[in-house]
Each structure stands twice: as structure tokens, then as C-alpha cells.
N, C-alpha and C positions, 0 to 999 in steps of 0.2 A: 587642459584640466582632465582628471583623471576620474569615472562618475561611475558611482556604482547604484546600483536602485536594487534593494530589496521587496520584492509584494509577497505580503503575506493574505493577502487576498483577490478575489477575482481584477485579474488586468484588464483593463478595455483601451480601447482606442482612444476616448476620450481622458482617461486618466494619462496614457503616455504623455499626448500633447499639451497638458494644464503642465506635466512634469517638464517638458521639455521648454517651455517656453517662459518658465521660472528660471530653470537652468541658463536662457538665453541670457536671462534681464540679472543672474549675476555673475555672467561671466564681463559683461560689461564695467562691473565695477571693482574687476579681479586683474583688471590689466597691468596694473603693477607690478606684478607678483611673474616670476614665472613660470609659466601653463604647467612646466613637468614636476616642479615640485608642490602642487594644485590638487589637493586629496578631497572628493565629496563623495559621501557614503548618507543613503536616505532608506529607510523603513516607515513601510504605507503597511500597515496590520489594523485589522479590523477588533478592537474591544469586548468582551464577552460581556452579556447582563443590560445590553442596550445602551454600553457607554459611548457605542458610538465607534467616529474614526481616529485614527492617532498616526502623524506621520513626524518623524524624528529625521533631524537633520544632523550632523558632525562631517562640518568644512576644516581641513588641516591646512592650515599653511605653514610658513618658513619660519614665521614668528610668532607662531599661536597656534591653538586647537579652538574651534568655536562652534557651541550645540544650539541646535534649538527646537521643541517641539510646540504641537498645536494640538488639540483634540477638538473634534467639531462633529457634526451629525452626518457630513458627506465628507466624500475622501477629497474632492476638490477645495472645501472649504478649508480642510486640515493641511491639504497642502500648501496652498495660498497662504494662510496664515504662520506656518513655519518657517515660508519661504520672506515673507515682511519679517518676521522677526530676527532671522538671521540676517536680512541688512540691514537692521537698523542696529545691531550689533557690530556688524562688518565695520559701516561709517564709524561706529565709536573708536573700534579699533585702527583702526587706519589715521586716525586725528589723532589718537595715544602714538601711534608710530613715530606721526609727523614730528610731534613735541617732547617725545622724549629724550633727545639728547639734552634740550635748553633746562634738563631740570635733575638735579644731585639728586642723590640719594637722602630723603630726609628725613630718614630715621638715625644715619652716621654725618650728616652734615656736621652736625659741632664738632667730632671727635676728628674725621679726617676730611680733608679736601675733595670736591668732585673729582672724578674721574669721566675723563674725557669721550666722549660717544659719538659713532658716525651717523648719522643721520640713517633713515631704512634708506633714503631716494638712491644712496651712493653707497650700498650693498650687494652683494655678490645675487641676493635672492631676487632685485630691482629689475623690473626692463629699462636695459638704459638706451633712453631716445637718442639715433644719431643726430651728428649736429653738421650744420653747414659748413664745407671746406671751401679753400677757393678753387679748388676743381670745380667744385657744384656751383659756385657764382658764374666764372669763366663757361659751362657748360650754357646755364640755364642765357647769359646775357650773347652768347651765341645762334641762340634759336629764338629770343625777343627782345633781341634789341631794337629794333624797329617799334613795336609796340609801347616798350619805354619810350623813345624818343616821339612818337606823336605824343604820349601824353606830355612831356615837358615844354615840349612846344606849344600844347594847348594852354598852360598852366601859363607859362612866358604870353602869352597872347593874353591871357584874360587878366593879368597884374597889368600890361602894359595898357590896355583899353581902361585900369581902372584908376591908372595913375600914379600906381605903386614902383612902376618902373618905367624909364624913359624910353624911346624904341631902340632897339638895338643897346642899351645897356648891359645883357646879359646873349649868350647865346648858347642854343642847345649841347651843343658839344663841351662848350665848359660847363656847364652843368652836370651833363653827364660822366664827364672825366670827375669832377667834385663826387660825385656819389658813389662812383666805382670804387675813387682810392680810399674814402672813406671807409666803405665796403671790404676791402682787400686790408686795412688797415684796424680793424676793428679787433680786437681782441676777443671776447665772446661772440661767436657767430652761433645766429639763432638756430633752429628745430629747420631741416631739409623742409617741412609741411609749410614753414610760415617763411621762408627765404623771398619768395617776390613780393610779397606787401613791406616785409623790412627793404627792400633797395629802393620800393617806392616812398617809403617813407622817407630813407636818406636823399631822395631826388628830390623831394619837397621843400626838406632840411638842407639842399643844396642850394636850391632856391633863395630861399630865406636869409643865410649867410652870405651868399657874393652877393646878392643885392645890397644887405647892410654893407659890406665893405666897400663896394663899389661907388656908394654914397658917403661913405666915408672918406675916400680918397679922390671925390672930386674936388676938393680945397688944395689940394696937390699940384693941378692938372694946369698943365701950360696954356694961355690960349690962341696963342700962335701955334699949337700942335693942333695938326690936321685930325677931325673926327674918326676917319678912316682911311686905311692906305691899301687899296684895291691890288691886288696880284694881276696882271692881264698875261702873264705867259704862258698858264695855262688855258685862257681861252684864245689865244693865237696859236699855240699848240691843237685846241681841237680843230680849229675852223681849218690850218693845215690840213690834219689831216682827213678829214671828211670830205676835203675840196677834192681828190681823186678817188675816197674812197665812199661807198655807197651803202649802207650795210644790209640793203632791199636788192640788190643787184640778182640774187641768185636764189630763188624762191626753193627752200629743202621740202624734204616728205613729211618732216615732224610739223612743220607749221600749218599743213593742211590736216593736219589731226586735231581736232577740237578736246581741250583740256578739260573734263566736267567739274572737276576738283577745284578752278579757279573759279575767281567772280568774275565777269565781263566786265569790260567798261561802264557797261551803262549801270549796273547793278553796284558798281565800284563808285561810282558818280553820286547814284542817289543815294546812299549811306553816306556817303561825305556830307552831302546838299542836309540829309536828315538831322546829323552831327553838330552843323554850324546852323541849325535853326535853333535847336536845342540847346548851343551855348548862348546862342543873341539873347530867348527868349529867360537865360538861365540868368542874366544879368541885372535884373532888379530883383533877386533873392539875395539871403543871406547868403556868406561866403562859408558858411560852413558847412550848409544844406548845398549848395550846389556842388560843394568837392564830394559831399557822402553822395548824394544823387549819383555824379559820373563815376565815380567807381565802383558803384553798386549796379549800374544800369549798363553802363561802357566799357566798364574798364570788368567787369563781371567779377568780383571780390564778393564774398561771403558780409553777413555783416560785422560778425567775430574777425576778421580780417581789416574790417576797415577800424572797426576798434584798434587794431594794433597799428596801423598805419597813422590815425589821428590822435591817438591817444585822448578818446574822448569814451566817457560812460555807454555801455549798450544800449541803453534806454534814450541817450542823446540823439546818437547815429537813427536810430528807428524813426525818432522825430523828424530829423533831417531830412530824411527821403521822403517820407509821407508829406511833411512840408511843401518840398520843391517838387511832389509830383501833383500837388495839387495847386502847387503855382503852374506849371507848366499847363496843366488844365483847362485855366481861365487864362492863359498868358501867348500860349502854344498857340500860332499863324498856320494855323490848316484845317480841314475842313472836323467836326465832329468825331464821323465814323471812323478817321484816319486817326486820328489823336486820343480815341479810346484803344485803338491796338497799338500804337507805338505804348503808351503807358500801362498797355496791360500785363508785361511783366514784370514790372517797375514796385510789384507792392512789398514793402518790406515784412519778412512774417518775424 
């Protein structure tokens, strides 16, 4: 954005920073728009006759000019206050943008037909948000696929402990094959920003579907067909080859170099151990509070993220967590002082 500041009176230090940090709070609500065609021009002149201060505003954009002044007894008050009035002008305009395509011209409505209008979002003057390729899927399930697959397994573990599914009915990897191709197959692909809580949510929605069909097509199923038909050639093939090979045989230089950057074992162990007390104890809660809980707490999701993921109200989500972390509270098997710092960053704001 492009900012010009006229003083037509003594500049101080503190009038910059009332200016500047006005400036900040609307350039946040200018992101639409792009910054180079973004014209603000401000006069801070001081009144003759003890009227006082007066600062004058004229923001230019793509599709408007919009003024607004203040007069007030200090120049910060004058400026604060031209600065509220120009956004509350701004949001007007921006809601007029939104809607003006869905509405003719209704002064020639009877004589002639609307005339077709593109939306401002899908304008040349718009920042247009890049959107998710499958390069960005394929990139992003490259470097966490792992991370997905614990949590599907955890999800698969906690329907099967609740009865929702039989053991072994479903198994990670179809699962995860269901939400990929889903993913790859999707016609709108969301915002690069919101790409991993959308493929968590199609893993849930993976869930959700092969289980119903899976239960679907047990009325099918033979019962002379064996439950499961075990592969052993590749574990004949390892025990082969491990039988003369030893993979500890030749101790290198790199393995006497200590990694800082990993977890150790033991450190690896008790976050697992922490993990699976926090699911046990997560078990006589609601099932909605405990999925917001673990991705808020575990799985590290924003709570605007997890709205997107459950498709459930902000105000919901919020409850959920504060919920489940005050079940975990009175529920949680370990001592006091440990079960106030594990949930102490658990609080939803």
C-alpha cells in the first residue's frame, strides 16, 4: 500500500506511532485488494480559533475512493477517530462488493435485462489465494505420512474398543489409500493454508465409509472363507536373510555420533506411555470432545482448523476441549503436579 502523511503541524514521536499503527489495523483488512494499486493519503493540520485537531483521510482503491475525517481537541483522538470511521466505511464497502453482482440495475430492471457481473473475489484487482495441487498433496503426504497413519490407527483403535468396528475389519493402509484417492480425485482442492486438516478430515470420512460398507457386505461373505490369508514368504525371506546377515556386525563413525535433533528411546517410550493414558482415560468422554481434544492437543491443529476438519460451530469445538480437558482432570491416572503440566497447554482460547 502506497501512504502518504501530510503534518501540517508539530510531528512528534508519539503522533507517528498512533499513525502507524492505525495504518497497521487497516492494512489487515485491505488484503483483498492489491497492495500496488492501495492509495492512502492523510492530513493532520491543526484548526485556527481553538477548533481544535482535524486529520483527513482519502483511501483509493480499484473500486472506490473513500474519505473520512475527525475533529477532536488532540491530534491522537482526531486520528483514532478517522481512522474507526474509515473502517467502518471500508466493511460497508467490501459487503457492497461482495453483493453486487446478485443485484440488476433497479432503476432499468423493467425496461432491460440484468447484465451479468463478475464478482470483485474473481478480479484482476483481487489477491487470488493459491489453491492445493497434487503436487502439494504428494509433497506434503511425503514428509507426513507417518503422522497421518498414527493418527488413523489411533481413530481405528478407539471405534474398535467402542464396538463401532470389529478387530481387524478395517486396516490403516486402506484407509489411507481411501483418503488419498479421494484427495487426488476431488475436483476443488482447498487453500495450500488449510490442505492438512482437509486430508484429515477425508481420513475420518474414510473411516466412516469403509466401515459402513464393510458392514454392508458382510451379508455377502462366505463362511467357509477363511478370516484371513497370512503371506509367510516374506517372513521366510527375512529370517533367510538375517540368518547370515547381521546388520550390528560392523560398528561405523556415524553411530558413535549422538543425534541431538532425535528423541531417544526413552523420551520416545514415555510420550507413547503419556499418549495411551490419555486415550484410556479419554474413553468415557463424549466422542466429539475427545476427537477436538486430540487434535487440538496431539495432533497440534488450530481451533479454526479443527472447525474445518469436523465441520462443527467454533463455539462447539471450544466446548469440546475445555470438556475433555476437565475430564481428563478428574479422570487422568497420575499424580496432581504431572497432570497440571501435561494439560497446561491444552486450554482452548
Amino acid at each position: 500500500m502506497n501512504v502518504h502523511v501530510s503534518y501540517k503541524l508539530l510531528k512528534t514521536s508519539d503522533l507517528e506511532h498512533e499513525i502507524n499503527q492505525q495504518i497497521h489495523k487497516l492494512e489487515k483488512r485491505l488484503q483483498v485488494f492489491r497492495p500496488d494499486l492501495i492509495h492512502l493519503h492523510a492530513i493532520i493540520e491543526e484548526k485556527p480559533a481553538r477548533a481544535g485537531i482535524e486529520a483527513r483521510l482519502d483511501l483509493r482503491l480499484p473500486s472506490g475512493d473513500i474519505a473520512a475525517r475527525e475533529l477532536a481537541s488532540s491530534a491522537e483522538a482526531a486520528i483514532k477517530g478517522a481512522f474507526e470511521d474509515l473502517l467502518e466505511r471500508l466493511g460497508k464497502h467490501k459487503d457492497k462488493l461482495r453483493a453486487q453482482h446478485k443485484w440488476p440495475n433497479r432503476r432499468r430492471v423493467a425496461r432491460t435485462r440484468p447484465v451479468p457481473e463478475t464478482p470483485f473475489e474473481e478480479t484482476v484487482a483481487a489477491v487470488q489465494i493459491p489453491q492445493a495441487s497434487e503436487e502439494d498433496i504428494s509433497s506434503y503426504l511425503n514428509a507426513n505420512l507417518p503422522r497421518l497413519r498414527r493418527f488413523v490407527e489411533r481413530e481405528i483403535t478407539y471405534r474398535e474398543n467402542n464396538d463401532e468396528l470389529t478387530p481387524g475389519q478395517l486396516g490403516t493402509d486402506e484407509v489411507i489409500d481411501e483418503a488419498i484417492a479421494n484427495a487426488l480425485d476431488h475436483h476443488e482442492k482447498p487453500e495450500k493454508l488449510s490442505l492438512e486438516p482437509w486430508l484429515y478430515r477425508l481420513a475420518l470420512r474414510a473411516i466412516s465409509d469403509l466401515g459402513r460398507r464393510s458392514r454392508e457386505d458382510e451379508s455377502s461373505l462366505s463362511l467357509d472363507q477363511p478370516a484371513r490369508v497370512y503371506d509367510m514368504s516374506a517372513t521366510i525371506h527375512d529370517e533367510l536373510r538375517t540368518e547370515y546377515h547381521q546388520p550390528d556386525e560392523v560398528t561405523s563413525r556415524e553411530s558413535l555420533i549422538a543425534n541431538r535433533g532425535l528423541s531417544s528411546p526413552e523420551d520416545t517410550a514415555a510420550q507413547s506411555e503419556v499418549i495411551t493414558l490419555i486415550e484410556r482415560a479419554l474413553h468415557g468422554t463424549k466422542p466429539e470432545d475427545r476427537e477436538a481434544f486430540l487434535l487440538f492437543t496431539i495432533e497440534g491443529f488450530t481451533v479454526d482448523e479443527i472447525v474445518a476438519i469436523s465441520s462443527r460451530p467454533v463455539d462447539a469445538v471450544r466446548n469440546s476441549i475445555n470438556s475433555a480437558r476437565e475430564y481428563l482432570r478428574r479422570n487422568l491416572p497420575v499424580p496432581s503436579h504431572l497432570k497440571d503440566k501435561l494439560l497446561e497447554h491444552s486450554k482452548a482460547v
